[in-house]
C-alpha positions as CSV (number, residue, x, y, z in Angstrom):
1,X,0.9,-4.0,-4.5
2,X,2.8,-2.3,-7.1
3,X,6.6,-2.3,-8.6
4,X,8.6,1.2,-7.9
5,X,10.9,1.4,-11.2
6,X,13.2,4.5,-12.1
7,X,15.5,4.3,-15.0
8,X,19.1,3.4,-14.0
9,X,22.1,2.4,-15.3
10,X,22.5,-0.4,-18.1
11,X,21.5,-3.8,-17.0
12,X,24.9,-5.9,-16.1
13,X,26.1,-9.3,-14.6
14,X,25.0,-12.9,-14.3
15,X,21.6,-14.6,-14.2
16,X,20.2,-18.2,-13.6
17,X,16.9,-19.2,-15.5
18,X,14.2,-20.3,-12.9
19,X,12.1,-23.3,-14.1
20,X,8.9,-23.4,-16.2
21,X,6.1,-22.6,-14.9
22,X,4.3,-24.0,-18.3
23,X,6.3,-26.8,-17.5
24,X,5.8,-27.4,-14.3
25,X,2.2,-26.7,-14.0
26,X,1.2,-30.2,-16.5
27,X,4.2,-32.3,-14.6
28,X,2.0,-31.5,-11.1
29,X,-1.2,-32.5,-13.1
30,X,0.5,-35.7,-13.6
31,X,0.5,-36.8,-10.1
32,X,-3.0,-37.8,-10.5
33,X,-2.2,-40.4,-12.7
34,X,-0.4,-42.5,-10.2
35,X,-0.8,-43.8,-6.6
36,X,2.5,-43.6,-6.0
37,X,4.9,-40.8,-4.8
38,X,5.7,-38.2,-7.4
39,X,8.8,-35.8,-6.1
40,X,9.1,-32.6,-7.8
41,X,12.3,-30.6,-7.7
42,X,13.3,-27.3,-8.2
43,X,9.9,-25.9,-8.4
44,X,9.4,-21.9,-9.0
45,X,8.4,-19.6,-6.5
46,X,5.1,-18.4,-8.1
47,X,1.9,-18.1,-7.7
48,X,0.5,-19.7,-9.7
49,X,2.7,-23.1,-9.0
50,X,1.2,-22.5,-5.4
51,X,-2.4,-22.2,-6.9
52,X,-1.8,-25.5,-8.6
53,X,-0.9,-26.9,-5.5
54,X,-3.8,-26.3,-3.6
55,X,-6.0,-27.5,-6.5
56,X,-4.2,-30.8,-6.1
57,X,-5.2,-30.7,-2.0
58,X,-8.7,-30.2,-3.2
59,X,-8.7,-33.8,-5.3
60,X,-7.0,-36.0,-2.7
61,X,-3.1,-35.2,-3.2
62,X,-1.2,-35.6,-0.2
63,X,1.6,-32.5,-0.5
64,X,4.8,-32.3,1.6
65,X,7.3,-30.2,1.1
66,X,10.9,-29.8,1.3
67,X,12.7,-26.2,0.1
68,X,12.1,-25.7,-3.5
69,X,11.0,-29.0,-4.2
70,X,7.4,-31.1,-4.0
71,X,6.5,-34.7,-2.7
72,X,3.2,-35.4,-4.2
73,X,1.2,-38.4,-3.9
74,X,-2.6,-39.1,-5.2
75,X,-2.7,-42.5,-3.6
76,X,-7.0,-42.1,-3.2
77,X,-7.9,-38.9,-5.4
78,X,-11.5,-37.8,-4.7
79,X,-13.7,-35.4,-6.0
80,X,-14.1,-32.2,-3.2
81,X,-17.2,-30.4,-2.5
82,X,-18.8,-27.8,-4.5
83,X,-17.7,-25.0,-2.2
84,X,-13.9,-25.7,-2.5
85,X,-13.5,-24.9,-6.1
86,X,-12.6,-21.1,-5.9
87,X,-8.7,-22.0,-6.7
88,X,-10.3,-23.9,-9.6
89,X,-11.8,-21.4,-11.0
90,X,-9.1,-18.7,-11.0
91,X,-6.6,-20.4,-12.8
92,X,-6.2,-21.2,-16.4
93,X,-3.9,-24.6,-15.8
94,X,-6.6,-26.2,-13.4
95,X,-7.9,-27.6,-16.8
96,X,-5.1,-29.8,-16.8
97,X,-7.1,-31.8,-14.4
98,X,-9.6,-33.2,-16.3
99,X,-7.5,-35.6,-18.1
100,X,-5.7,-37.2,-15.1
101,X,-9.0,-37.4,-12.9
102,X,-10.8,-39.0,-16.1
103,X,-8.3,-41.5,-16.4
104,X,-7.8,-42.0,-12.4
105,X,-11.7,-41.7,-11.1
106,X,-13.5,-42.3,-14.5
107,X,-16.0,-39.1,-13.6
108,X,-15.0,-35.7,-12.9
109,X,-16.7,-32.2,-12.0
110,X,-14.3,-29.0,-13.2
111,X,-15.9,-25.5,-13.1
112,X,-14.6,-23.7,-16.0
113,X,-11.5,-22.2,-15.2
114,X,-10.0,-18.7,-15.1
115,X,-6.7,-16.9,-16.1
116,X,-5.6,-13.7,-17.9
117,X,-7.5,-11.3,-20.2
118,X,-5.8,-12.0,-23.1
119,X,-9.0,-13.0,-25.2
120,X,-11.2,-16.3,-25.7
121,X,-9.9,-19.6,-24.7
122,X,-12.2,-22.3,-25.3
123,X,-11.8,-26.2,-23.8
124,X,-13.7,-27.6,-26.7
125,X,-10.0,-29.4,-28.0
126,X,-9.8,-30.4,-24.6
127,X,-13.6,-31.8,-24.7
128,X,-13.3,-33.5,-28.0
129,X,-10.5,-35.0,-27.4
130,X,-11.2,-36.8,-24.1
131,X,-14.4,-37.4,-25.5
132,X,-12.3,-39.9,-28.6
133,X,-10.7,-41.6,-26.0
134,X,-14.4,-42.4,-24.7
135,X,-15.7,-39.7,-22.3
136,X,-19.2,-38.2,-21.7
137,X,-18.7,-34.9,-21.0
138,X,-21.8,-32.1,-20.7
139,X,-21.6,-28.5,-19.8
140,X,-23.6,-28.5,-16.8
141,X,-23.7,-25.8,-13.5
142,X,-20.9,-23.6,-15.1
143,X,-18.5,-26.4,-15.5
144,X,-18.1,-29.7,-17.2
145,X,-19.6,-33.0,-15.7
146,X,-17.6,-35.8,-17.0
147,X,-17.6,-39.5,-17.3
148,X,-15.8,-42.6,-18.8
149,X,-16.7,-46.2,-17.8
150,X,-12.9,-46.3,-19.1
151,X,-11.2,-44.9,-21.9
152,X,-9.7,-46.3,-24.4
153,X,-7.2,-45.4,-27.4
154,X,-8.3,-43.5,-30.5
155,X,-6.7,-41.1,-33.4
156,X,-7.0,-37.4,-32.3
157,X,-7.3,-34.9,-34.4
158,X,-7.0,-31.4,-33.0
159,X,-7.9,-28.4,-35.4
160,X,-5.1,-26.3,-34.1
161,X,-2.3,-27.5,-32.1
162,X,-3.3,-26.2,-28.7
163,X,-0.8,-26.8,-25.8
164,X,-2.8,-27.7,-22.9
165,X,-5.2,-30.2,-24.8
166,X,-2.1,-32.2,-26.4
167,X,-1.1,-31.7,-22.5
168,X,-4.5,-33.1,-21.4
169,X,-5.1,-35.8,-24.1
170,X,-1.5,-36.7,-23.7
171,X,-2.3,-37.7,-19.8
172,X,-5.7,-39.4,-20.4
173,X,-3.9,-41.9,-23.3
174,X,-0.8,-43.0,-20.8
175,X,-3.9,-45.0,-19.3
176,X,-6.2,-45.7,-21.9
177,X,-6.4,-49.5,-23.4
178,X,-5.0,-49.2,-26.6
179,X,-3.3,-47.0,-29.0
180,X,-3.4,-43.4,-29.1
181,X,-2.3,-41.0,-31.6
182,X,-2.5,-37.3,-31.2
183,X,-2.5,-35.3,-34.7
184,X,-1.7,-31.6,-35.4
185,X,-0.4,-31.8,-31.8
186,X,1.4,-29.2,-30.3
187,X,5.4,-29.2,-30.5
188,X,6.0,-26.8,-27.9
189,X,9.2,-28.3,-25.5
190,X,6.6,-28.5,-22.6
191,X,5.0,-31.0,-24.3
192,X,8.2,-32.7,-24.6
193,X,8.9,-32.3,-21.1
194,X,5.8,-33.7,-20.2
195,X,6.5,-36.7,-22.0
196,X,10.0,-37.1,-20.6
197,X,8.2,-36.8,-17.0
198,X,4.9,-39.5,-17.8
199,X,8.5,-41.6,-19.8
200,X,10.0,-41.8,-16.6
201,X,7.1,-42.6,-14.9
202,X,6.4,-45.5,-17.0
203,X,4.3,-44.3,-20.0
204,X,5.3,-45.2,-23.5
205,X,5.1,-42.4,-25.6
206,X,7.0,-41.4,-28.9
207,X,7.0,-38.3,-31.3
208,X,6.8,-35.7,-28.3
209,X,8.1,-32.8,-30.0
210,X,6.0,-33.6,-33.5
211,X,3.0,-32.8,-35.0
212,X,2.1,-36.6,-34.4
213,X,2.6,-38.0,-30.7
214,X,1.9,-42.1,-30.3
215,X,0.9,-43.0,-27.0
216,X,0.3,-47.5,-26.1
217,X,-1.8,-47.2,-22.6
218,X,-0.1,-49.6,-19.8
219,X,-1.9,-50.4,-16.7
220,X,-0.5,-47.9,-14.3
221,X,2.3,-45.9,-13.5
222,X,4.9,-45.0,-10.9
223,X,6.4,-42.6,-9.6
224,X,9.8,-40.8,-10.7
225,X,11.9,-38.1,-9.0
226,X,12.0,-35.2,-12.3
227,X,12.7,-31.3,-12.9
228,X,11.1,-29.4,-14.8
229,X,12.7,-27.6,-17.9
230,X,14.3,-24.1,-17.7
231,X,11.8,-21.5,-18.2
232,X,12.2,-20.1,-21.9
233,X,9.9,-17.1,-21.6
234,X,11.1,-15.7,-18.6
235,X,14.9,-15.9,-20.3
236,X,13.4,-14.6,-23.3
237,X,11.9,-11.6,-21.1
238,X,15.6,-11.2,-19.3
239,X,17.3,-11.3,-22.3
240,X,14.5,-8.4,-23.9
241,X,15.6,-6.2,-20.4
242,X,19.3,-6.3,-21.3
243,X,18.9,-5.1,-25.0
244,X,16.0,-2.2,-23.4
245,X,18.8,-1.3,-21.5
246,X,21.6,-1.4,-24.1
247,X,23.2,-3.8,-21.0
248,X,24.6,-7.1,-20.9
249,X,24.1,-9.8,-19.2
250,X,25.2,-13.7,-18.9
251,X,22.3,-16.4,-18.3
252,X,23.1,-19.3,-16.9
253,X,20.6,-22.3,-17.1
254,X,18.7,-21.3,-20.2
255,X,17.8,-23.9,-23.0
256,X,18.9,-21.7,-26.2
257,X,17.8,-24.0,-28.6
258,X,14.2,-23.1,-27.6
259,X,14.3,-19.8,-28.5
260,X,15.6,-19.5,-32.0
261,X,13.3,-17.4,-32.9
262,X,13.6,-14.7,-30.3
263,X,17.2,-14.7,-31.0
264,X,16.8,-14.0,-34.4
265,X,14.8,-11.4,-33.7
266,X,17.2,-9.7,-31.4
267,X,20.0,-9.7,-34.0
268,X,18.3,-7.9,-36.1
269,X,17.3,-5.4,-33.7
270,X,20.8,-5.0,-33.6
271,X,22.3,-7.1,-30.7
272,X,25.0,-9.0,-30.3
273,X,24.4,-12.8,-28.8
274,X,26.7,-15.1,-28.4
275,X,25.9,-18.8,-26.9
276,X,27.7,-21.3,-25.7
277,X,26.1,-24.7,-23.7
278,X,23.1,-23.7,-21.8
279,X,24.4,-20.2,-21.3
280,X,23.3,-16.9,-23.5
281,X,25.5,-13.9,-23.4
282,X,23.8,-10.6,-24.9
283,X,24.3,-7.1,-25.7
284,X,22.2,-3.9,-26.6
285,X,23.0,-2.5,-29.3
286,X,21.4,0.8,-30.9
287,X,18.0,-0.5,-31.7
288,X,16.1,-1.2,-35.0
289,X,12.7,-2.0,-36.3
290,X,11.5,-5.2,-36.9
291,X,8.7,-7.1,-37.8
292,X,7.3,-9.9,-35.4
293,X,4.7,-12.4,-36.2
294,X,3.5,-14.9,-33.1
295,X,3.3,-18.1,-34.1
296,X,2.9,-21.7,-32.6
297,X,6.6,-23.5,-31.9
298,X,9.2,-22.9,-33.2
299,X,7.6,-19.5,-34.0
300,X,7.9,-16.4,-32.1
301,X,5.9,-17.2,-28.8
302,X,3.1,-15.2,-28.1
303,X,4.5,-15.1,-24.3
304,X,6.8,-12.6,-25.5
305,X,5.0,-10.6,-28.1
306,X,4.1,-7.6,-25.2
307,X,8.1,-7.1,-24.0
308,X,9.5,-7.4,-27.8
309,X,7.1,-4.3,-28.2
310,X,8.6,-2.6,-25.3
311,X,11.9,-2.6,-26.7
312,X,10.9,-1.7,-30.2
313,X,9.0,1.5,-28.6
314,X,12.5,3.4,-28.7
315,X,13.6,1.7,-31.7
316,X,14.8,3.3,-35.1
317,X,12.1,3.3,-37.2
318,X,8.6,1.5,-37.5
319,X,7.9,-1.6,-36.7
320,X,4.4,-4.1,-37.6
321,X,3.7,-6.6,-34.7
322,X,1.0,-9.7,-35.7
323,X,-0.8,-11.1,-33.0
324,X,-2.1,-14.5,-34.2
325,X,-2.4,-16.7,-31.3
326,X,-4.5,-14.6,-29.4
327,X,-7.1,-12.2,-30.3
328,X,-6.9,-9.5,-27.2
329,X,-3.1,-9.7,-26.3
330,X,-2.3,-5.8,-26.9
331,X,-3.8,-4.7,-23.9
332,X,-0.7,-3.5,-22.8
333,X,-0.3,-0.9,-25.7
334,X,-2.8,1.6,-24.1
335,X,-0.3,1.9,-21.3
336,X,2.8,1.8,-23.4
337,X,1.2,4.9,-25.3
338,X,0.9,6.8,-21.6
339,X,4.6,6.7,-21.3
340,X,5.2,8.5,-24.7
341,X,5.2,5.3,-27.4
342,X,3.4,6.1,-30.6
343,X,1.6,2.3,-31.3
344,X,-1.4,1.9,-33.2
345,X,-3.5,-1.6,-33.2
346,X,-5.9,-2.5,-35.6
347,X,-7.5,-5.7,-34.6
348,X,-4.8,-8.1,-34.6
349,X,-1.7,-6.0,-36.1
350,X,0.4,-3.4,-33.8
351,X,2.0,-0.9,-35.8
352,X,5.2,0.5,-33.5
353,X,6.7,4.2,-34.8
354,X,9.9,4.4,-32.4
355,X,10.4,7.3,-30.4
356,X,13.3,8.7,-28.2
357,X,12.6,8.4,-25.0
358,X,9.6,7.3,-22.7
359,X,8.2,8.7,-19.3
360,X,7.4,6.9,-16.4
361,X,4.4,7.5,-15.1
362,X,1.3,5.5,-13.3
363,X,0.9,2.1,-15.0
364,X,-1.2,-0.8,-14.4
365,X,-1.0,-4.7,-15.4
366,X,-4.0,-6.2,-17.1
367,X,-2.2,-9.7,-17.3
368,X,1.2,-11.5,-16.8
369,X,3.1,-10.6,-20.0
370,X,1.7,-7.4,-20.1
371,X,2.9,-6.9,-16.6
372,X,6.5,-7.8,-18.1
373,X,6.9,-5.5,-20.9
374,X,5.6,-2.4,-18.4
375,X,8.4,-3.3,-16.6
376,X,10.7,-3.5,-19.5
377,X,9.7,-0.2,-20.8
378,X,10.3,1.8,-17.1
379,X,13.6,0.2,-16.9
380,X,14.1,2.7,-20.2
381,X,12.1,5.3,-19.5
382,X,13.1,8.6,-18.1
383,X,12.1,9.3,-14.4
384,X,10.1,7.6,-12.4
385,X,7.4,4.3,-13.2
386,X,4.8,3.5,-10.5
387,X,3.2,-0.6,-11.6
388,X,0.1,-1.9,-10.3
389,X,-1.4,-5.0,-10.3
390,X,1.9,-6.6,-10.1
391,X,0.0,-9.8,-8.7
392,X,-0.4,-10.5,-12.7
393,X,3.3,-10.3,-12.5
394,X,3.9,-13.0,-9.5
395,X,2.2,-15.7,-11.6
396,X,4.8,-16.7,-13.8
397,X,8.2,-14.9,-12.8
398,X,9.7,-15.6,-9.6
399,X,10.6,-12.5,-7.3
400,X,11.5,-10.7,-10.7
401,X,12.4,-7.1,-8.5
402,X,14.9,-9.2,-6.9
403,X,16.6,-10.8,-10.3
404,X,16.9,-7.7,-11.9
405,X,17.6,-5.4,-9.0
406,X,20.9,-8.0,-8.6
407,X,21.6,-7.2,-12.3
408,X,21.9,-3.3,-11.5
409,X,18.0,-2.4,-12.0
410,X,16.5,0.2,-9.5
411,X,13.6,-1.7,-9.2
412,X,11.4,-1.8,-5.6
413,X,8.3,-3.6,-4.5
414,X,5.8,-1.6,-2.3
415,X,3.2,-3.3,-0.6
């Protein structure tokens, strides 16, 4: 499956912001927690949200369905057979599991999971902290074997602020006895939208959004009719489109105070923004270098590190990109550099000279993000931009030829 993209006029007109899939993924985790109904709404059209899915079906979770939305209920979870863990092991977010099924079953089996090439991703925050709140957990038959006759509150210390371990020890404390506090825990706002979802389903839970989240265990929880937060990467990625483009475009449903530091970014590439509610208006602008350094929130996410260097590709002057989240995240360089870009990487730093045009040519994805700024770039490049893999692409953004192709882009999917 690829994406057919020739360069086309500037991007224009209205968008809405699908939900998070970051978000969404940890709120379905959290139906393990209860025996009662959990109703999702609004749920994106992706991939990997049906992944998830079908890792719940594997561990008991009755699913029904109705449009957009989700019905879950993990009224007798269960541990599934050995040969039914394929899903499991292809995704990333399956991890989110642990903590839930710990807490629910007190034992657990999880292969190791999967995800995108982007470089090493251990569970040991994951493992050490489920292991303070009282679990035995051993590496055993390419996966970890777990078990915790219950668990119980403790202080946490995580040795860097890792989103899905605060997302997994955040789960496990709802129903440990005791107190819980999570330090150097991640302030990302999924992990305050994970704690507005466990809120409403009875946890008590403060400092969501700090470095230091308090959790008191209660007995059980409920269940809660919730959405999930508007996606802030994939408006980030729109918003990156309409500057490659020199377009302009409205978003409707974003959350602009979560991306601050993208925004800043942009105005000093030479955009104009302009906000107002939950709406972001933008407008390219003749482009200028900048430097970006990826950081943990509030910094600049490293979900949008590959399409900000698409659109300083063609930008006046140099430009010095700093990967520091992940160690293999410029994957997506060597492809930039067959369209005409001039990048060099040196371990973690990118160093961008603009140029003044690119070339389509034939491009592959190596992971989701990546997938996004090959798309960004043909958008601006002259001719015509032939994109495999775009299965990478699928995962997070939902029918993304569709968006922008309704915002001017001549954009096609070809099976």
């Amino acid at each position: 499956m690829r994406f057919i993209i020739e360069k086309g006029p500037p991007l224009r007109g209205e968008a809405k912001v699908a939900p998070a899939k970051n978000a969404a993924l940890p709120i379905l985790a959290a139906a393990l927690l209860t025996k009662e109904e959990l109703f999702v709404e609004d749920l994106p059209g992706i991939s990997d949200i049906a992944a998830m899915l079908e890792i719940l079906g594997l561990f008991g979770v009755r699913l029904g369905r109705e449009g957009r939305a989700a019905c879950l209920c993990a009224e007798n979870p269960r541990q599934p057979k050995e040969r039914a863990y394929a899903p499991v092991r292809q995704m990333r977010a399956s991890i989110l599991v642990l903590g839930p099924l710990l807490a629910r079953l007190g034992e657990a089996f999880l292969p190791l999971p999967g995800g995108c090439a982007i470089g090493s991703r251990p569970v040991d925050l994951h493992v050490k902290g489920l292991e303070a709140l009282g679990a035995d957990i051993e590496y055993e038959e390419g996966g970890l074997r777990c078990r915790a006759a219950g668990l119980r509150g403790a202080t946490v210390y995580l040795d860097s602020p890792s989103v899905g371990a605060t997302e997994n020890i955040l789960m496990a404390a709802t129903l440990a006895r005791g107190s819980t506090l999570i330090q150097n825990a991640a302030r990302e706002p999924e992990i305050v939208d994970l704690a507005r979802v466990l809120s409403a389903m009875g946890a008590r839970i403060s400092g969501a959004g700090t470095s230091f989240i308090a959790v008191e265990g209660v007995e059980s929880l409920h269940g809660a009719r919730v959405t999930p937060m508007p996606d802030r990467i994939e408006a980030g990625t729109l918003l990156l489109c309409a500057a490659a483009t020199r377009g302009e475009i409205l978003l409707r449903g974003a959350a602009p105070e979560h991306l601050f530091a993208l925004n800043a970014k942009l105005l000093e590439c030479g955009c104009e923004l302009r906000i107002s509610g939950d709406q972001i208006y933008v407008r390219g602008g003749p482009r200028r270098g900048v430097d970006v350094q990826t950081q943990v929130y509030p910094g600049f996410p490293t979900d949008l590190q590959a399409p900000m260097m698409a659109l300083l590709c063609r930008a006046k002057g140099s430009s010095i990109l700093v990967e520091s989240i992940f160690e293999n995240r410029f994957m997506h360089a060597a492809e930039l550099r067959r369209m005409g870009a001039q990048i060099t990487v040196r371990d973690r730093i990118a160093v961008v000279r603009g140029v003044k045009k690119l070339y389509g040519t034939e491009l592959l994805c190596t992971d989701l993000r990546a997938g996004a700024a090959l798309v960004l770039a043909a958008l601006d490049a002259e001719g015509q931009s032939r994109i495999g893999g775009v299965e990478h692409i699928d995962r997070g953004y939902e029918n993304l030829e569709q968006k922008l192709g309704a915002l001017g882009a001549r954009i096609r999917r070809e099976e």
